[in-house]
C-alpha beads as a LAMMPS data file, in Angstrom:
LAMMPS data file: protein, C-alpha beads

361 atoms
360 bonds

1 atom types
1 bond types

-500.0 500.0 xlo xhi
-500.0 500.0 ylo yhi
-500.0 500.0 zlo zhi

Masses

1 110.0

Atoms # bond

1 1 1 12.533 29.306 15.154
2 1 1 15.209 27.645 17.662
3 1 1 16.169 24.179 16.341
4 1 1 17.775 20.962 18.318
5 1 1 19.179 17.633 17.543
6 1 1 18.127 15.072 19.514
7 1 1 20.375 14.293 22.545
8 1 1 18.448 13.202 25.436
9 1 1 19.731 10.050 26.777
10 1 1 16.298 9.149 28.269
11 1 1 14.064 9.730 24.843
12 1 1 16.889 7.037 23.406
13 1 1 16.198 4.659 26.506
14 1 1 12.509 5.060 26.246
15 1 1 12.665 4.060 22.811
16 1 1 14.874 1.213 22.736
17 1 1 12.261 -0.017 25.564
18 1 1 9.068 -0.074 23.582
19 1 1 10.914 -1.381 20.667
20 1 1 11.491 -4.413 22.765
21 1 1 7.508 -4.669 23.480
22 1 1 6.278 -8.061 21.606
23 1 1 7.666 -9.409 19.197
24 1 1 9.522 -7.746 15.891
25 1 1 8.773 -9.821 12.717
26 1 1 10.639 -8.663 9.282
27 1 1 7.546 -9.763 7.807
28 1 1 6.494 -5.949 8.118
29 1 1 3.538 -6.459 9.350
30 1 1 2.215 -2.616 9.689
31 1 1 -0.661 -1.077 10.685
32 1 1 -2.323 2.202 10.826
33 1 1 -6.009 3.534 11.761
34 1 1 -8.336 1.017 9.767
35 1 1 -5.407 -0.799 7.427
36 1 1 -3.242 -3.583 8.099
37 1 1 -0.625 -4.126 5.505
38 1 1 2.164 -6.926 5.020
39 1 1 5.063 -7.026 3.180
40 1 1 6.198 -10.535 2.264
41 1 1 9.417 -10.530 1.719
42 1 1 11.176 -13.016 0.182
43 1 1 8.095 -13.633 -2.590
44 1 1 7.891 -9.467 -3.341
45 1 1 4.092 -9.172 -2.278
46 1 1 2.187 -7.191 -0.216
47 1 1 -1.438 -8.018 1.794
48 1 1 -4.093 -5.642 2.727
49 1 1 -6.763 -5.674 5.222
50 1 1 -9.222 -2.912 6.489
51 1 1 -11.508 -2.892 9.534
52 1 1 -15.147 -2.508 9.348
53 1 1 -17.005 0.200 11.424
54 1 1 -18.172 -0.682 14.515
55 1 1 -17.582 -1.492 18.026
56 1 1 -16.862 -5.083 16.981
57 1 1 -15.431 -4.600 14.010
58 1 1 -12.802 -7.294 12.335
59 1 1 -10.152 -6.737 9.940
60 1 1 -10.969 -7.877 5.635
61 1 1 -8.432 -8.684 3.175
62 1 1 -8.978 -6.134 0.456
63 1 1 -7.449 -8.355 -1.945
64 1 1 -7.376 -12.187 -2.618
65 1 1 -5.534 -13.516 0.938
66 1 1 -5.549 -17.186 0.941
67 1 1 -2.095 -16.643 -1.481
68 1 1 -0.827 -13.366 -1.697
69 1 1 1.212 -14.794 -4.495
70 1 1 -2.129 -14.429 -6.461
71 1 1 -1.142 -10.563 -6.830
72 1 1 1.663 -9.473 -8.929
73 1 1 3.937 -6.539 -9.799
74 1 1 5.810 -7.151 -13.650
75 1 1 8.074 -4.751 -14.947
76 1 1 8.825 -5.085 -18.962
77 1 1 12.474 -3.966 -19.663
78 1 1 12.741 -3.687 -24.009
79 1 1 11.349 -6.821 -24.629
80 1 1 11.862 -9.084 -21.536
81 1 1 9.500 -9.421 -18.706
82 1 1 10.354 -9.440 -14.972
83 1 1 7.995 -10.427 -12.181
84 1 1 9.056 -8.549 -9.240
85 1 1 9.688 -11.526 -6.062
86 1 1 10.011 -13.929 -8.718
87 1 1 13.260 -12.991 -10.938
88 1 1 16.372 -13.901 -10.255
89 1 1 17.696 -10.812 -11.920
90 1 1 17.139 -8.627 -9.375
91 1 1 17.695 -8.584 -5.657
92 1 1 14.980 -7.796 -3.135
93 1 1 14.655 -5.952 -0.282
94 1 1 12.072 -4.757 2.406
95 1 1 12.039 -2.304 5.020
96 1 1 10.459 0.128 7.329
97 1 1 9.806 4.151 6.458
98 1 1 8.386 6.588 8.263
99 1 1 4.877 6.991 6.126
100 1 1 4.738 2.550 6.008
101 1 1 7.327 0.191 4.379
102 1 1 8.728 -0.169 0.971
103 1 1 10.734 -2.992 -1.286
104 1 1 13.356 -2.578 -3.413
105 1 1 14.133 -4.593 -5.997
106 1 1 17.610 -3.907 -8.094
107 1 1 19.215 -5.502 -10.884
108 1 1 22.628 -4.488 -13.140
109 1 1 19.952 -1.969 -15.648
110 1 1 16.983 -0.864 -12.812
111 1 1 16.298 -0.288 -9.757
112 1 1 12.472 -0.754 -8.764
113 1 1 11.080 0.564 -5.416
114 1 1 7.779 0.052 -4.799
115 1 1 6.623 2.535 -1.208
116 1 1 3.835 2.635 0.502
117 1 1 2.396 5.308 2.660
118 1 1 -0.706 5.316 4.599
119 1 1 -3.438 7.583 3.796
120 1 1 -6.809 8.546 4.698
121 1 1 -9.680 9.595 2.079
122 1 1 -10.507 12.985 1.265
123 1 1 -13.749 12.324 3.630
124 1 1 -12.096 10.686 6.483
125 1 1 -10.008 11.457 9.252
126 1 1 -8.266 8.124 9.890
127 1 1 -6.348 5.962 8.009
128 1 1 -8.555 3.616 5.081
129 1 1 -6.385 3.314 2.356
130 1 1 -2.485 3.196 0.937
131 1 1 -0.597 5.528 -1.749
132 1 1 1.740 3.349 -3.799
133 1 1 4.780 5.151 -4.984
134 1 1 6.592 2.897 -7.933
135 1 1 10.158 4.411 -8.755
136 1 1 11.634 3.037 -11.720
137 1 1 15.508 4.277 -12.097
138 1 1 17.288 3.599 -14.534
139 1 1 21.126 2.072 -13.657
140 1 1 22.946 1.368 -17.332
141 1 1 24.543 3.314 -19.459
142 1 1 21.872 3.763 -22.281
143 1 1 18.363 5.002 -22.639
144 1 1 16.187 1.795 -21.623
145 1 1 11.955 1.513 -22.155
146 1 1 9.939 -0.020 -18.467
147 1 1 6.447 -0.452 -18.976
148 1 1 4.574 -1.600 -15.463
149 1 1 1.866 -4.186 -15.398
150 1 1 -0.194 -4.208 -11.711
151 1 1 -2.264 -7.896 -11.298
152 1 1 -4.947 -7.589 -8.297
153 1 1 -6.554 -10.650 -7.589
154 1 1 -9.688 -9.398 -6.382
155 1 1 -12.992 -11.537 -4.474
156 1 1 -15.311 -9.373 -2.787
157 1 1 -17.568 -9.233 -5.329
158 1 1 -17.302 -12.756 -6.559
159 1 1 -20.394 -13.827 -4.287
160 1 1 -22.740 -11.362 -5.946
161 1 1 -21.477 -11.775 -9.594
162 1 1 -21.393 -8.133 -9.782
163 1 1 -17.704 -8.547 -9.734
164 1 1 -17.059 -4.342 -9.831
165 1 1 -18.183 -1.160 -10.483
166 1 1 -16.868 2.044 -11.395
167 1 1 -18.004 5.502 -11.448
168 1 1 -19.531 5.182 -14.216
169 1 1 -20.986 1.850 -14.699
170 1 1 -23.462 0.208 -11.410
171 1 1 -21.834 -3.753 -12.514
172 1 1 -19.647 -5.098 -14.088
173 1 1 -20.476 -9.164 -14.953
174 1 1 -18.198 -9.749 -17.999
175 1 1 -14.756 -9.045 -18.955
176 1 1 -14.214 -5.163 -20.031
177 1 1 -11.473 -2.988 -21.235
178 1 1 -11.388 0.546 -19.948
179 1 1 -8.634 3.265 -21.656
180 1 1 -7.205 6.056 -20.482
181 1 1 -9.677 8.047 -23.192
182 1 1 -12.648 7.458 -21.070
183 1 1 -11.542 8.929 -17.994
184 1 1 -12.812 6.777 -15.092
185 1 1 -12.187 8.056 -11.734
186 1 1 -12.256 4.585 -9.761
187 1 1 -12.983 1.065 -9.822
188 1 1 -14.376 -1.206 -6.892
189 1 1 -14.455 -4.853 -6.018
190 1 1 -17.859 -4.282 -3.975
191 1 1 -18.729 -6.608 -0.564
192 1 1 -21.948 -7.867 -1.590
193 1 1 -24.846 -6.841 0.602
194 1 1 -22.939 -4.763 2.945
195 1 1 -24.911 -2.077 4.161
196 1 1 -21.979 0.394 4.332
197 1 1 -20.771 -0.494 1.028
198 1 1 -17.452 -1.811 1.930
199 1 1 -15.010 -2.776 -0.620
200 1 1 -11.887 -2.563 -2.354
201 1 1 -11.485 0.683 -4.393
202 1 1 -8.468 1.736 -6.440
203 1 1 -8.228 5.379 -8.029
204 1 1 -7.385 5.537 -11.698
205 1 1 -7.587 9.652 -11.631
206 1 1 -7.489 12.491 -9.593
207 1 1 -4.637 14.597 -7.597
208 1 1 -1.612 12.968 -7.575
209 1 1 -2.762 9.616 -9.499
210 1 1 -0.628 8.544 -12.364
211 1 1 -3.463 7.628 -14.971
212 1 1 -3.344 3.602 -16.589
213 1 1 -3.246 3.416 -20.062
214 1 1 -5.400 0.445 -19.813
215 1 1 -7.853 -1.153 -17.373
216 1 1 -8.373 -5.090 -17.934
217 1 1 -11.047 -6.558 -15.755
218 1 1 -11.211 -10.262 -16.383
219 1 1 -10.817 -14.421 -15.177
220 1 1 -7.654 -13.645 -12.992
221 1 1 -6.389 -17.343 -14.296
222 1 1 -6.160 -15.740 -17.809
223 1 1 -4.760 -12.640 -16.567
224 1 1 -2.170 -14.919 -14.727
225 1 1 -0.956 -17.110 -17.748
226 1 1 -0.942 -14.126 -20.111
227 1 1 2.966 -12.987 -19.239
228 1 1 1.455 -9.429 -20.890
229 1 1 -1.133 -7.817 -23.181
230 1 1 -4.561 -9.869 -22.848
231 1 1 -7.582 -8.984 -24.916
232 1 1 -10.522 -9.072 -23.447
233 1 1 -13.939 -10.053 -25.259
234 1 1 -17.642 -8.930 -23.958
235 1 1 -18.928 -12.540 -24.476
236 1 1 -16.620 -13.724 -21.282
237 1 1 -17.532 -13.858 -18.284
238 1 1 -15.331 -14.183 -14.803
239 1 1 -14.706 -18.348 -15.330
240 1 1 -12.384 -20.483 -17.337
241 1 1 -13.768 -24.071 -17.033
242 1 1 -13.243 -26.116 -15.738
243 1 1 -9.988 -24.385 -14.261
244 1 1 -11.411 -20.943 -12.438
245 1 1 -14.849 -20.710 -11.864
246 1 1 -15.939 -16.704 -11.206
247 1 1 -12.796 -15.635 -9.997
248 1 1 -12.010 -11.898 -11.465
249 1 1 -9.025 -9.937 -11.610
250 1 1 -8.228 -6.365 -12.428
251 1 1 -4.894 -5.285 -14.445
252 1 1 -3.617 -1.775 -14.520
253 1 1 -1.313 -1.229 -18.001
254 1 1 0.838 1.124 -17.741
255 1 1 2.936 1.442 -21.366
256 1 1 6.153 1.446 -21.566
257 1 1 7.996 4.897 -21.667
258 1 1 11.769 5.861 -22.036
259 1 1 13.693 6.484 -19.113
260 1 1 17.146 7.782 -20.189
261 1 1 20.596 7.025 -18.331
262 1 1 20.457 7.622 -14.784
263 1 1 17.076 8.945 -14.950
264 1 1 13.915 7.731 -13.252
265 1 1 10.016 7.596 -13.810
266 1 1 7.800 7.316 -10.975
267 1 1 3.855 5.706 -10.709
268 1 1 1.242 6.551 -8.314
269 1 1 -1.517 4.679 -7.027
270 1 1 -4.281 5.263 -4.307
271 1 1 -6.301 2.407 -3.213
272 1 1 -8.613 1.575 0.270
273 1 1 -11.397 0.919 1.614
274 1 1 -14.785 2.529 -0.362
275 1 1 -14.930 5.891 -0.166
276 1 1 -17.667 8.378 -1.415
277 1 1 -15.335 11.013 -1.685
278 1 1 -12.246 9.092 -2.658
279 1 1 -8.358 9.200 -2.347
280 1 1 -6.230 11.578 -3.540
281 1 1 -2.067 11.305 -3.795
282 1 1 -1.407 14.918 -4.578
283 1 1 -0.773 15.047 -0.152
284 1 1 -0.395 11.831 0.878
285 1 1 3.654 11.123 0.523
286 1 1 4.445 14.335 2.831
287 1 1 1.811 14.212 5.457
288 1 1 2.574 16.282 7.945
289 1 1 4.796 14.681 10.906
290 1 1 2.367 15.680 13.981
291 1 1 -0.694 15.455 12.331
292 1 1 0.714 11.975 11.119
293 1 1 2.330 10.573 15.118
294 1 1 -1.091 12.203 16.841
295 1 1 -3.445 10.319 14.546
296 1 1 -1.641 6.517 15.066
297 1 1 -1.700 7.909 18.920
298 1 1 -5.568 8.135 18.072
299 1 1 -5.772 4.860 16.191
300 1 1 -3.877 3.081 19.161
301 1 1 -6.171 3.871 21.952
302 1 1 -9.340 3.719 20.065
303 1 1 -7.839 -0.021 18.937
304 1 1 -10.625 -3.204 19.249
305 1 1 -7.968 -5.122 21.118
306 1 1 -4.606 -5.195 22.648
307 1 1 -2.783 -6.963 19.786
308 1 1 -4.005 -4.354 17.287
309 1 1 -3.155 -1.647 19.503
310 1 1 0.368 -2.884 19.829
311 1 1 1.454 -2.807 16.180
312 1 1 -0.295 0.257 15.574
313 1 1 2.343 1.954 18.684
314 1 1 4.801 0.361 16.527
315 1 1 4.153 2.120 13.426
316 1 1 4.183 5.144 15.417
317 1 1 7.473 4.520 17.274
318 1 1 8.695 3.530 13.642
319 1 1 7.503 6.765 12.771
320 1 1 9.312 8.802 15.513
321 1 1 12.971 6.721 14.870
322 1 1 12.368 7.348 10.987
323 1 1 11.968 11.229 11.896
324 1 1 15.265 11.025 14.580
325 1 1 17.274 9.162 12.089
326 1 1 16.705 11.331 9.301
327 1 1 17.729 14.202 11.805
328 1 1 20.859 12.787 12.891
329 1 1 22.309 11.690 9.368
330 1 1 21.632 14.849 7.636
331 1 1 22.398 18.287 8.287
332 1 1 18.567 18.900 9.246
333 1 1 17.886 19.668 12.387
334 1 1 13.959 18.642 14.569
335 1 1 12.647 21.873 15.315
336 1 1 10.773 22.834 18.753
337 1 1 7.550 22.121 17.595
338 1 1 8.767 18.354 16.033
339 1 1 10.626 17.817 19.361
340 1 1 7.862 18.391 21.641
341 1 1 5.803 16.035 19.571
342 1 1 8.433 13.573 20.120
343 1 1 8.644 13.869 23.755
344 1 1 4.375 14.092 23.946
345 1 1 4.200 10.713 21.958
346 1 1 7.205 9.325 23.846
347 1 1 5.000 10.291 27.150
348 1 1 2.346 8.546 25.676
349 1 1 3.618 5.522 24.592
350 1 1 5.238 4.627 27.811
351 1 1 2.100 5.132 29.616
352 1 1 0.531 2.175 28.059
353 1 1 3.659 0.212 27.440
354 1 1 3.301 -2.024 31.055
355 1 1 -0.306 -3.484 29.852
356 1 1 1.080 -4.297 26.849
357 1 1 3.760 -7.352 28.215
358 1 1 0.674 -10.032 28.236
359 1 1 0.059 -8.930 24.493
360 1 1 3.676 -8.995 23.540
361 1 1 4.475 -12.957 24.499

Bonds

1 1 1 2
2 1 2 3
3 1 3 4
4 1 4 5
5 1 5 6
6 1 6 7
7 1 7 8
8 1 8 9
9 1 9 10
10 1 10 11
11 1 11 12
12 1 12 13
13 1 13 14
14 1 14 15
15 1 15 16
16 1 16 17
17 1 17 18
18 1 18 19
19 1 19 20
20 1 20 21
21 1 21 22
22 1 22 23
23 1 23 24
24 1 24 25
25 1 25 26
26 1 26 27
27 1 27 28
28 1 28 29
29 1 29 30
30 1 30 31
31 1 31 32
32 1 32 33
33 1 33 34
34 1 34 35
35 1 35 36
36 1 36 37
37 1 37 38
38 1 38 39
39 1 39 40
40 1 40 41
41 1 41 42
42 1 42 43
43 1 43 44
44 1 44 45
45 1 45 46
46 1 46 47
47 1 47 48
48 1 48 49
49 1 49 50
50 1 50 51
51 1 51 52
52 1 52 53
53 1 53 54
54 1 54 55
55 1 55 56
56 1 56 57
57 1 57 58
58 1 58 59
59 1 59 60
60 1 60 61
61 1 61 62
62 1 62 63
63 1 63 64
64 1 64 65
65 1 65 66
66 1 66 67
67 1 67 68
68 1 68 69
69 1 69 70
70 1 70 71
71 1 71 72
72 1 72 73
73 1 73 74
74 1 74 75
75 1 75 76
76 1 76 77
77 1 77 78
78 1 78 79
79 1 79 80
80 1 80 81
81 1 81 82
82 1 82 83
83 1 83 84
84 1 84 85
85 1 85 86
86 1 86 87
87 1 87 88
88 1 88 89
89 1 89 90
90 1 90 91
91 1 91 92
92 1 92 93
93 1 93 94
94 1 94 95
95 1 95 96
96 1 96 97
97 1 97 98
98 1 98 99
99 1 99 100
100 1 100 101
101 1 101 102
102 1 102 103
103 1 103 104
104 1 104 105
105 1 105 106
106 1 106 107
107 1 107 108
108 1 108 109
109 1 109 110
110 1 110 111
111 1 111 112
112 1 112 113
113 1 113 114
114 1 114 115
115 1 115 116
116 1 116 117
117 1 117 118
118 1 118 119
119 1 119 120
120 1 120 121
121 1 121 122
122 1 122 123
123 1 123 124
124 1 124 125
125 1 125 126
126 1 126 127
127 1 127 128
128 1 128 129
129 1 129 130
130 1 130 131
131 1 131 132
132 1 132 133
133 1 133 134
134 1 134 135
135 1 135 136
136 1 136 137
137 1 137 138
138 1 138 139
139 1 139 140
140 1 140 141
141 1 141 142
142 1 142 143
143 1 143 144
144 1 144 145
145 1 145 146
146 1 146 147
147 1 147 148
148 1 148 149
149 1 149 150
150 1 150 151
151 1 151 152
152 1 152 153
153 1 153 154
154 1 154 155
155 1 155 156
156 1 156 157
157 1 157 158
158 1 158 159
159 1 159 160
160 1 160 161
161 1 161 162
162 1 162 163
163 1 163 164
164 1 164 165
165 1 165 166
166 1 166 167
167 1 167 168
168 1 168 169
169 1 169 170
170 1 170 171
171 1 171 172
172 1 172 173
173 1 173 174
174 1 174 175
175 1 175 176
176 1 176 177
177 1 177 178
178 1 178 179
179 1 179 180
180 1 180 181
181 1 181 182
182 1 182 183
183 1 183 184
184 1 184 185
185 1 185 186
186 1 186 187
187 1 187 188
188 1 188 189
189 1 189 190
190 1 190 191
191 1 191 192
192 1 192 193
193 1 193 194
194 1 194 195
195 1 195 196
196 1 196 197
197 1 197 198
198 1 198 199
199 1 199 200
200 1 200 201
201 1 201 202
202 1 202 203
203 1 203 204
204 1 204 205
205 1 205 206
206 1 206 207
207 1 207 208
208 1 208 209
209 1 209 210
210 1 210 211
211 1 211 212
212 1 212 213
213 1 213 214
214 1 214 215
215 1 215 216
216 1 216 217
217 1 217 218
218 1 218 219
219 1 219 220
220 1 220 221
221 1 221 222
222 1 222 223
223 1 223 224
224 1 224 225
225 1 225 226
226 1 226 227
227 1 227 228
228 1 228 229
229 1 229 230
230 1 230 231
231 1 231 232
232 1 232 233
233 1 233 234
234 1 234 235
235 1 235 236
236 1 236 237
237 1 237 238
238 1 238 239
239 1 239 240
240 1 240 241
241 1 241 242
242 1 242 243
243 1 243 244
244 1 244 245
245 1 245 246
246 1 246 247
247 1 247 248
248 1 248 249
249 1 249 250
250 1 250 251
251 1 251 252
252 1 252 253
253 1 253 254
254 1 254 255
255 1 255 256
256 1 256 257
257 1 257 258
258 1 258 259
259 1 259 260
260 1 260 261
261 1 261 262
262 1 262 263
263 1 263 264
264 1 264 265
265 1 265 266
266 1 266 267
267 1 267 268
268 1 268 269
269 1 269 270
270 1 270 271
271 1 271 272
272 1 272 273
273 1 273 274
274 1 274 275
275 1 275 276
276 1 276 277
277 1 277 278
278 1 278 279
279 1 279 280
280 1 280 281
281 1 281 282
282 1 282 283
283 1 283 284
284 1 284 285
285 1 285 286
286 1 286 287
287 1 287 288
288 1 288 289
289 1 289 290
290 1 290 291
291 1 291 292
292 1 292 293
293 1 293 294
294 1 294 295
295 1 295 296
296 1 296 297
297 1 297 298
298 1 298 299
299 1 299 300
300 1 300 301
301 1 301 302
302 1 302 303
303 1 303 304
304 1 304 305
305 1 305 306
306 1 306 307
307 1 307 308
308 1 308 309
309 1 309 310
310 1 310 311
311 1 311 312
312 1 312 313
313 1 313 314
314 1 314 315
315 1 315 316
316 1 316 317
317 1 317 318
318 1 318 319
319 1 319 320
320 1 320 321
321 1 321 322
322 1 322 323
323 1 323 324
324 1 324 325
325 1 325 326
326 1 326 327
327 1 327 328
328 1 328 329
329 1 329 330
330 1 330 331
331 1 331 332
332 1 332 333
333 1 333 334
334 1 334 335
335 1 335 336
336 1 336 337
337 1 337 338
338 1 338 339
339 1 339 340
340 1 340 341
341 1 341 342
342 1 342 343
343 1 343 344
344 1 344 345
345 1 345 346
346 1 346 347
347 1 347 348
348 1 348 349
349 1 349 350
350 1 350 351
351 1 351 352
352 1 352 353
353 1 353 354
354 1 354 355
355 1 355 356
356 1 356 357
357 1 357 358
358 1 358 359
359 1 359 360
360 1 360 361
């Protein structure tokens, strides 16, 4: 097959034009089929929203939104603990990829990226969920030991006081430990009532998905103030009075492993909206380029609104520069097939650009 770099004056022109459609906030504020994600940089933390079904449908937060502070990242480096945003060992920063957006965090001993891709579930064919790719790399001149601690400050089942499930268990009302020993395939913070059971659900096994050593679903105020291990006890349930009253949490444990000089360790997640059958990783950081550009094309014109439909073509044209860029600073070259997908999307991106300019102001 007949490869090309891209040198087409016009493609370059037609891009630089729709990146100057509405406005373009660092915040990284990305979206994709059903998910809206945010990276706040600057405090290290991302936000996550998913549409429900429907003609009128409006986006959720996934996760705690009224301070996405609330939900934390901490790395433990030998015995000292670093919360990533927070420490002023480390320097942050955020930015764009072609699958979503990423931080990186790096200090004198580690360098911590954190990527996100979107992804759809095994039973759907547009975007409902995120892979979470955490890259610890080690950057002194000794063997060092990084254990990861993920904090979610889940709500959606706070109304019901069935604050999750899992596979394996219908509620869950009172603080629980789960271990890597009992194998559970997922948790959920369930929307209470919702006919289509919408909620927050996070993979803990399965293709791709690095396993926790240990589950901790508890009061997220004593998750917060414990800077690591917490102990949970069946008698306690979601509140701390007069302090938290049934707010829950979930903690993924990770234990700390040995990374040797310049060496790195990497964690998976998968988390979206409920899914009967799931997420899986084991696909979701390589998805295929086309299949990847025609499905945000997809998203885009099937969008509730014009504001939605905007940053969605900006993921895609994010997409497309990611793809150009890699081409041009590496000796890889965009075949035929990846260049007429190029040209297709540009086509189609330009045709809606005009009715955009109210949306953009």
């Amino acid at each position: 097959m007949r490869s090309h770099t891209l040198g087409r004056p016009g493609l370059w022109v037609a891009l630089l034009s729709l990146l100057l459609v509405g406005p373009r906030l660092w915040s990284l504020d990305l979206a994709d089929g059903r998910i809206r994600l945010t990276l706040q940089e600057g405090i290290g933390r991302f936000s996550l929203s998913c549409q429900t079904k429907g003609n009128t449908g409006v986006f959720v937060p996934l996760l705690a939104a009224q301070d996405p502070r609330t939900s934390m990242l901490s790395i433990v480096v030998g015995n000292r603990i670093y919360r990533m945003g927070e420490s002023s060992d480390f320097s942050e920063k955020a930015e764009r990829t072609s699958t979503g957006g990423r931080f990186i965090w790096k200090s004198s001993f580690l360098q911590v990226t954190e990527s996100f891709s979107f992804i759809a579930s095994n039973d759907s064919s547009v975007t409902n969920g995120i892979r979470i790719d955490l890259s610890l790399k080690n950057l002194s001149e000794q063997d060092i030991t990084v254990g990861v601690r993920y904090l979610f400050d889940t709500y959606l089942g706070e109304s019901s006081f069935v604050h999750f499930r899992t596979d394996t268990l219908s509620q869950v009302t009172h603080e629980l430990t789960l271990t890597s020993s009992q194998k559970v395939a997922y948790w959920i913070s369930p929307l209470a009532g919702d006919s289509e059971d919408f909620g927050l659900q996070v993979m803990t096994s399965g293709a791709g998905i690095t396993v926790p050593d240990r589950i901790v679903l508890a009061n997220w105020k004593r998750l917060s103030d414990s800077s690591w291990s917490y102990e949970t006890s069946s008698a306690r349930n979601f509140s701390l009075l007069p302090y938290s009253i049934n707010d829950s949490a979930a903690c993924q444990y990770y234990d700390p492993r040995s990374i040797p000089r310049t060496g790195e360790a990497t964690i998976t997640l998968a988390m979206g909206v409920y899914s009967k059958g799931g997420f899986s990783a084991a696909l979701a950081g390589a998805q295929d380029f086309s299949a990847g550009v025609q499905q945000s094309l997809a998203a885009a014109k099937n969008a509730p609104d014009k504001s939605q439909a905007v940053r969605t073509d900006l993921a895609t044209v994010d997409r497309l520069m990611a793809e150009i860029d890699k081409s041009l600073s590496s000796a890889e070259t965009m075949s035929d097939e990846e260049l007429a997908v190029v040209e297709s999307a540009l086509k189609d991106l330009e045709s809606r650009a005009s009715g955009y300019d109210s949306a953009g102001k």
